[in-house]
N, C-alpha and C positions, 0 to 999 in steps of 0.2 A: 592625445586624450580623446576617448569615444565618449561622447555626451549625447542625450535624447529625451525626449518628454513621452511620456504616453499619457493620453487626455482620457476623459470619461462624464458622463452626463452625472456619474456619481463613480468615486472613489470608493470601495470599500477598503478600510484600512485592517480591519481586525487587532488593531492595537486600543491598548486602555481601556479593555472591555471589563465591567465589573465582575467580581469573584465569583464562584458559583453560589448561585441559591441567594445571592445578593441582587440579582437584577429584578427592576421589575416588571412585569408580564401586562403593560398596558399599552394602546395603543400610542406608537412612534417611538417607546421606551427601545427599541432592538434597533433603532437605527444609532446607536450611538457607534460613530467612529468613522461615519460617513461621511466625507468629503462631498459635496456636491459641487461641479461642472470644475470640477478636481485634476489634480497632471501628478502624478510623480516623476521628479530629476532624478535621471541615470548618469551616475557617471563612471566609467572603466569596472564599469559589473557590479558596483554600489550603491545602492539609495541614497541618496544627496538629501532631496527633500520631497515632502509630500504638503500641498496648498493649492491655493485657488490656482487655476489654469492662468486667468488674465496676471497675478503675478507671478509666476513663473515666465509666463513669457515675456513678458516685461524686462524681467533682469536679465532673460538669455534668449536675446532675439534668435539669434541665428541657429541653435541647434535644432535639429527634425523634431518632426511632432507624428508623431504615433495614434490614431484617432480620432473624428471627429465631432465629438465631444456629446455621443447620442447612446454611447453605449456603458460599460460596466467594467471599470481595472479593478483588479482584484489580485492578492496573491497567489504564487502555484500552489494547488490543490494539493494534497499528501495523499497518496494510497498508502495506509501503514499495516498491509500485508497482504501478499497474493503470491503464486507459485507458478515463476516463468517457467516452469519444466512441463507446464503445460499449455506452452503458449501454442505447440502444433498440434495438440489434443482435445480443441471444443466440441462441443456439440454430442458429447457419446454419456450413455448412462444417468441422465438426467431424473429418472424414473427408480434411481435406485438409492436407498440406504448409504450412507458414510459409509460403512465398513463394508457394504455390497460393494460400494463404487470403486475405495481404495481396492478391495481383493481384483476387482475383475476391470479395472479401466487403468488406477493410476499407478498399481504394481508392475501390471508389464511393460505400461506404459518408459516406467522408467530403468526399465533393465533394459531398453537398445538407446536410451537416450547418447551424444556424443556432445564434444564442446561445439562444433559444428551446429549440431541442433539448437544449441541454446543460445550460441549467437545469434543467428538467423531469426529464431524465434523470439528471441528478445527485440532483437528489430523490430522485428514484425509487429509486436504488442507496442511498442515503442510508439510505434505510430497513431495509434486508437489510445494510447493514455495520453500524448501528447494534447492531441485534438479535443480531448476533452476535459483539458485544463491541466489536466498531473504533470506535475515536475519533479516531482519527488515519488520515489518508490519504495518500499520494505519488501523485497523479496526473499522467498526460503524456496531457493531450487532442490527440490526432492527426488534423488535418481538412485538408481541401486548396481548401476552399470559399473563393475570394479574396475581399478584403473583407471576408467577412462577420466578425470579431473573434467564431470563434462560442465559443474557448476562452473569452472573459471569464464565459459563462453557466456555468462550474465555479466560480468563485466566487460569485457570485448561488444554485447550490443547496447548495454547501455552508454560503453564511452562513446563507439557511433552515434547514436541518435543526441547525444548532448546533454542527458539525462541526469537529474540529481538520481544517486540511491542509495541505498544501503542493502548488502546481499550476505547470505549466509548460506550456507548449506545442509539440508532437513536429512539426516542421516538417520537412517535405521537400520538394525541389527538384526533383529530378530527374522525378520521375513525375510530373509537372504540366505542364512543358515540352510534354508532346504529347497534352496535355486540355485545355489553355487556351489561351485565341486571348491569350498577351501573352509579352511580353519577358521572356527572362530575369531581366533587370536588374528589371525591372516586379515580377518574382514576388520574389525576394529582397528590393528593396527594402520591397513589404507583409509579410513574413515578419517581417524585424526591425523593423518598426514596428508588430507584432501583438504582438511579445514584450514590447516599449517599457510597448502600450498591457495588458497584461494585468498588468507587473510595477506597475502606477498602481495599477491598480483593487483588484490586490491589499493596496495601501495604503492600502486604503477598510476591509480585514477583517481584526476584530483577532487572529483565531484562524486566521488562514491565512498563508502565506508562500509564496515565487515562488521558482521554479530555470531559466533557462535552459534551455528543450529541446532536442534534439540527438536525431529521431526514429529513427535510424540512420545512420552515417555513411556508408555505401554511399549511401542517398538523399537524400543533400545533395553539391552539386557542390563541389569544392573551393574557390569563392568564398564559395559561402555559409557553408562549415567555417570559412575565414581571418576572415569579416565576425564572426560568434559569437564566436569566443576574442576577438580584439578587444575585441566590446560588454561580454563578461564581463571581460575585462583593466578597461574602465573605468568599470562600474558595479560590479564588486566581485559577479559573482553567482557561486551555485553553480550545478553542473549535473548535469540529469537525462535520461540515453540510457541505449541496449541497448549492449551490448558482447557478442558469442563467444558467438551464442544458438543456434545451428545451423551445422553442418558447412557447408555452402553458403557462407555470410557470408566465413570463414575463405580458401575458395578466391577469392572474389569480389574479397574483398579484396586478396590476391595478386596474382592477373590487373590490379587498376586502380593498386594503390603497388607491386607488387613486396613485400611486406610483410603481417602481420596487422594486425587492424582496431585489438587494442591497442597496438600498436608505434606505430602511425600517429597515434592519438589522445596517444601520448606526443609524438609528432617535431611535432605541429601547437601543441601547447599547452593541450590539454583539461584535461590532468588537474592547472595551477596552480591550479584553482581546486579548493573540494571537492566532489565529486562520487561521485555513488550512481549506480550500473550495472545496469540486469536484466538478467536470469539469468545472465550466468558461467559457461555450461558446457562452450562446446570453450578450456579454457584449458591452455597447458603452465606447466612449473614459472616460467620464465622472467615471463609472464604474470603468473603469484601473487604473485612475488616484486616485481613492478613497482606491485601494486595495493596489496602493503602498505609499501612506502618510500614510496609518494605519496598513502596513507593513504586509495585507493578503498574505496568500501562498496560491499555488493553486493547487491543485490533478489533471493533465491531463489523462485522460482515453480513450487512444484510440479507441481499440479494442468495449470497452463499448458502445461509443459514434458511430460507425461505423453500428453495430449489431442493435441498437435501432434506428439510423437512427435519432441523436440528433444533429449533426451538427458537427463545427469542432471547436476547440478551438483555439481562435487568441495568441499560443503560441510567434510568435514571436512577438509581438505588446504586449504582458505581460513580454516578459524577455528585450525587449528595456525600457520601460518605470521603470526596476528594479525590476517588482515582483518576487518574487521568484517560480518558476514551477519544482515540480516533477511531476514522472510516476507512476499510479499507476494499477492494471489489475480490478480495479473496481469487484465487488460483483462476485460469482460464477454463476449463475442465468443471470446475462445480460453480461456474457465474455461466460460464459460455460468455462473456463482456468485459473489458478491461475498462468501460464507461464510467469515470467516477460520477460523473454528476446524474445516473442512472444510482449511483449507490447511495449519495450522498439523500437525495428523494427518498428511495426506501427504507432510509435510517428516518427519516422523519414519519410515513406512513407507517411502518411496521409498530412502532411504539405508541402511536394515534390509536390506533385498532388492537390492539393486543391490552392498553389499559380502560378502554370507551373513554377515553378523555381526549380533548384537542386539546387543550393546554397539559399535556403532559414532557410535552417539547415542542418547541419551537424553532424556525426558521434559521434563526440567526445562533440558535443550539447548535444545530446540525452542522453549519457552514462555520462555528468556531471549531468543530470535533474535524472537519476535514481542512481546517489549514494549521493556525497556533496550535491547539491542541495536538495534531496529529505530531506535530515537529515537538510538541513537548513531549511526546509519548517514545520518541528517536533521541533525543538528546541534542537535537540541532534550530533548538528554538533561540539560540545567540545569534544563529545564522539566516534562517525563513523562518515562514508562517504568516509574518505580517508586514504590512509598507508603513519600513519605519526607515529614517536618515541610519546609518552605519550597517544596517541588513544587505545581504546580499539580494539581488536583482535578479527575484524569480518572480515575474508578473504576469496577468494573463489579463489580453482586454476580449470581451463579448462587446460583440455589435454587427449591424447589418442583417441582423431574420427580424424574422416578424416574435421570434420566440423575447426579444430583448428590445422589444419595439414598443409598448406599455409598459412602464416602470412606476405607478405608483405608490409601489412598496418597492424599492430595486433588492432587496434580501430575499423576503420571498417569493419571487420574480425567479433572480436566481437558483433557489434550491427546488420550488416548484414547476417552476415552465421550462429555464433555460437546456439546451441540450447541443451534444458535439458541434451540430452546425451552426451556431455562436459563436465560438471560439475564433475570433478572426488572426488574435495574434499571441504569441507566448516567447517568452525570452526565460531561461535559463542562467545565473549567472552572468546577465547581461549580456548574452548570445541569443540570435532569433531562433529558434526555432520553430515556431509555427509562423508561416504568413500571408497575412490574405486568406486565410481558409486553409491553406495546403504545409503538410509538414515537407520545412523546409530543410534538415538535418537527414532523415532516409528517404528517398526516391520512393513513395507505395508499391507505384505498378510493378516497378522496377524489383522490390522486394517482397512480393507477391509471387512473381515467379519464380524467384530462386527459393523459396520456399515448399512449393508447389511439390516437387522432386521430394523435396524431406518429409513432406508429409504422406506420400505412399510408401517411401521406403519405411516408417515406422510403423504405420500401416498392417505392412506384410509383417516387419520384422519380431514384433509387439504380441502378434499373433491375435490380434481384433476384428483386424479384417475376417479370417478365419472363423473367430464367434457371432458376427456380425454385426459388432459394435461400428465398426467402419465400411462403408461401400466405396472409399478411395479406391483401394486395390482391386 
């Protein structure tokens, strides 16, 4: 039996927090669920118990103690959507347009990707969402490289780094059609039998899970839309797409059904299954109201949405009406950061400043949309989210900066000051992986430079370097 305590000057539990629009907004009213000078009992990867330190220790003398007792446990953070297929791709097209960005960064981007790349890359990211509290992931690898199954290497680096996820694959049809010498039929057919072969392989990982991708439904032809609801009709999957991310999409979509994109994804059958959405931000009431009778969750992306100059998402007019809203740092490529608690901030300021109200959200809003919430919006809210007895053992302590060193608000302490150099430790499933400061599941330096090589070969291959989006090559 592996048993351990991890200690904290406060506990944050995120359990038995009142409904929404039922809390109320007065001072100490958000600290409910805090534990103060707190331990949660680990035992064989399971929350035992969460209570005062002094009795915990008391009835279990002898097992380690994690902490000393000056800083912030908390559960692992949820990124509920970002796109490893751009984990070797930062920093390029920042200055441009969604639909600029996809045509001229993340198209060719993903026609040399390999499963090579996406392992590696998944590592690599692995390491910067660990650090900064994420244990859990929702990724949609988006590549257009036929053959190459390169999304299964999203599972290969998340099972290295020790990582919760859940991964799918963002397929599109349409822009391929006139980059590859094959047949429609040809491309669609490898498409769903990439999904086939990734939802296997996912059954090889115990701490990952598979959703049906759907990389936007403007870039899937109506064939392949009909083929999807299908496969999902009879395998029983969930699914993960964009919905109403930019003004464009919205007209685009018009022009090709006569209709918006969620009206359509209701008339086609998407939304039988359950299904998480990013960003949600050109939505009318209509919209809201469709996404919470058929029980849509919604990927908020601030940073994403801020960078690309996509708008803002009517976060709180989606958590009034009951939809369920996590955070997620959206794709490496349109964040350039895989920082949750960089995102999980700007879900709190984007909405301060976008309505002139400071009580438009709060503190303890934000940091429920990035843990319960986020795991409510994945379907694995039996398993995280919160530090409760029977929950699996994904916890994260902050302590040791100066950033978690003043706590007298420790909520919003957290969602406003704390940052990656906090993170002193994180456990997975009752496995260390972060410790002391350093991720202890990948080597960095170590996976730093085997990356290095795959980052010019794409580089060259992508043809960026060329337009001078990249100066690697």
């Amino acid at each position: 039996m592996t048993a351990f305590l991890v200690r904290g000057r406060h506990v944050l539990t995120m359990a038995g927090l009142a409904p929404l629009g039922e809390r109320e907004r007065t001072p100490g009213a958000h600290l409910e669920g805090v534990v103060g000078d707190g331990a949660v009992l680990v035992c064989d990867g399971e929350i035992v118990e969460v209570a005062a330190y002094d009795a915990l220790r008391a009835a279990h003398p002898d097992v380690p103690v994690h902490g000393d007792g000056t800083g912030l446990v908390l559960p692992g953070l949820i990124s509920t959507h970002t796109h490893l297929s751009e984990a070797l791709g930062t920093g390029m097209g920042s200055e441009l347009s969604l639909f600029e960005w996809g045509e001229e960064i993340v198209g060719p981007l993903g026609l040399v990707l390999t499963r090579e790349d996406a392992a590696e890359g998944t590592a690599l990211r692995a390491v910067e969402m660990l650090l900064s509290g994420v244990t859990t992931v929702n990724d949609m690898f988006c590549h257009g490289h036929v053959g190459s199954r390169a999304s299964l290497g999203v599972v290969d680096g998340l099972a290295r780094a020790g990582m919760r996820g859940v991964v799918s694959y963002g397929a599109e049809d349409l822009p391929l059609g006139a980059l590859v010498d094959l047949e429609p039929t040809e491309i669609i057919d490898d498409i769903l039998a990439e999904q086939v072969d990734l939802a296997a392989h996912v059954a090889t990982a115990p701490l990952i899970g598979f959703r049906y991708g759907v990389g936007t439904m403007l870039g899937q032809s109506d064939d392949l839309l009909t083929a999807g609801v299908e496969l999902c009709r009879e395998h029983g999957w969930a699914v993960h797409t964009h919905l109403a991310e930019v003004r464009e999409e919205i007209t685009a979509s018009r022009a090709r059904w006569g209709h918006r994109t969620v009206d359509h994804a209701l008339r086609i059958g998407l939304f039988e299954r359950p299904l998480i959405a990013g960003h949600g931000v050109w939505l009318t009431e209509s919209d809201i109201a469709t996404f919470a009778r058929h029980d849509v969750a919604i990927a908020h992306n601030p940073v994403a949405n801020m960078i690309l100059a996509s708008g803002v998402c009517p976060v709180p007019r989606l958590r009034a009406a009951g939809v369920v809203v996590g955070i997620g740092t959206d794709g490496a490529a349109s964040n350039d950061s895989q920082d949750m608690l960089q995102a999980v901030k700007a879900a709190a300021l984007l909405q301060k400043l976008h309505h002139h109200d400071a009580l438009v959200i709060d503190a303890l809003d934000v940091l429920t949309m990035a843990t319960i919430d986020g795991a409510r919006a994945l379907g694995i809210d039996h398993l995280v989210g919160s530090l409760e007895p029977g929950k699996r053992a994904d916890v994260v302590l902050l302590q040791d900066t100066v950033d978690v060193s003043v706590l007298h608000d420790p909520v919003s302490q957290l969602v406003y000051g704390a940052s990656p150099r906090s993170v002193r430790d994180v456990w997975v499933d009752g496995a260390q992986v972060v410790s002391d400061h350093r991720c202890a599941s990948v080597d960095e330096t170590a996976q730093i430079v085997r990356c290095r090589p795959l980052m010019e070969r794409i580089a060259r291959a992508s043809g960026l370097a060329a337009t001078g989006h990249s100066v690697l090559a």
